[in-house]
C-alpha positions as CSV (number, residue, x, y, z in Angstrom):
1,X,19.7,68.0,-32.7
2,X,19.0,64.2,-31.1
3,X,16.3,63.9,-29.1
4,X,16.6,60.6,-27.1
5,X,13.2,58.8,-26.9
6,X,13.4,57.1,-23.2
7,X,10.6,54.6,-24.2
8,X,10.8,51.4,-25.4
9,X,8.5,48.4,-26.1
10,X,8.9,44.6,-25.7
11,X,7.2,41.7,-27.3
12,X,7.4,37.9,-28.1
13,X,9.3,37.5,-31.2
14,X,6.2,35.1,-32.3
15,X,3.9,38.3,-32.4
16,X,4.0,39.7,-35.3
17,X,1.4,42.4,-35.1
18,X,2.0,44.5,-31.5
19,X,4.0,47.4,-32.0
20,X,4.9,47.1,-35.9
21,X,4.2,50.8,-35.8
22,X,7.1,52.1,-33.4
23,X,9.6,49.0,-34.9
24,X,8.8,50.6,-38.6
25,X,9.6,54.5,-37.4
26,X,12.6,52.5,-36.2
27,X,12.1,52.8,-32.5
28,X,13.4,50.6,-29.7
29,X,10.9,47.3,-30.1
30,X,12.4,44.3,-28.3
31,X,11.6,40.8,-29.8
32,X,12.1,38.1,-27.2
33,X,12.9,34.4,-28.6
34,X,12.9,33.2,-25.1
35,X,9.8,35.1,-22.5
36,X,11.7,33.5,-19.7
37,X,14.1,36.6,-20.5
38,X,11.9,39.4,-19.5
39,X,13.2,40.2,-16.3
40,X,16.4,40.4,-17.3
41,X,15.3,42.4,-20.5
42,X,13.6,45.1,-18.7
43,X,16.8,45.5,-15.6
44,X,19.2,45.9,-19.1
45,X,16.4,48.8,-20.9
46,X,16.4,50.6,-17.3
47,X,20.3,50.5,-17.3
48,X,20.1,52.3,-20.4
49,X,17.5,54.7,-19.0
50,X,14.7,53.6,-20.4
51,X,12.1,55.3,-18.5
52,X,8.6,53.8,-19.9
53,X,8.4,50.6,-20.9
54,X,5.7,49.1,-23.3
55,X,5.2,45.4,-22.8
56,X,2.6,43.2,-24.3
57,X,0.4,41.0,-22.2
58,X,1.8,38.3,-23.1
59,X,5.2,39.1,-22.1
60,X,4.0,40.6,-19.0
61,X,3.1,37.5,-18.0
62,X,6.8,36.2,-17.8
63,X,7.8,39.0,-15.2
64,X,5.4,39.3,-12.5
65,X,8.1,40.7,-10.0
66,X,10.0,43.2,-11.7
67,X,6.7,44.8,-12.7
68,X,5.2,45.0,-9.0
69,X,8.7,46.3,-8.1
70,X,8.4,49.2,-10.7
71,X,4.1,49.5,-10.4
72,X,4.8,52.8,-7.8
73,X,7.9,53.9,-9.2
74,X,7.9,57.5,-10.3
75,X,11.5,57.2,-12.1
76,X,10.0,53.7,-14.3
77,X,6.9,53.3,-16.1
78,X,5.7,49.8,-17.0
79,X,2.6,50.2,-19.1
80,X,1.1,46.5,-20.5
81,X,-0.9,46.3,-23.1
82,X,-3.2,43.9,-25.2
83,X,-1.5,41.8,-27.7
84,X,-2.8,42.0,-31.2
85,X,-2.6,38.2,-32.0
């Protein structure tokens, strides 16, 4: 039996301490070389039904838009969190 886990998480590939947990149980962690690629990171996860998405602060940053667009969506959750550096 798969159970498909529609949640993934994004970070700067720089950061090297948010969301080691979910990367190590081999979850779907997102490391961006290039921020300015966040929009475009977050339209790809929702094409693959990503419903909730984890993004650091930091990243957040980069993608000011996309998250407003989703902030009252019932179908996408964008949740942003702290970075740990």
């Amino acid at each position: 039996m798969v159970i498909k886990m529609n949640v993934s998480w994004i970070k700067s590939s720089d950061d090297n301490m948010s969301f080691n947990v979910f990367k190590n149980l081999g979850l779907n962690v997102v490391e961006l070389d290039n921020l300015e690629e966040t929009d475009n990171t977050i339209k790809e996860l929702i094409k693959e039904e990503y419903k909730t998405i984890v993004i650091s602060n930091e990243v957040a940053s980069f993608s000011e838009d996309i998250i407003k667009k989703y902030n009252t969506s019932k179908d996408i959750n964008i949740i942003i969190t702290p970075s740990k550096r």
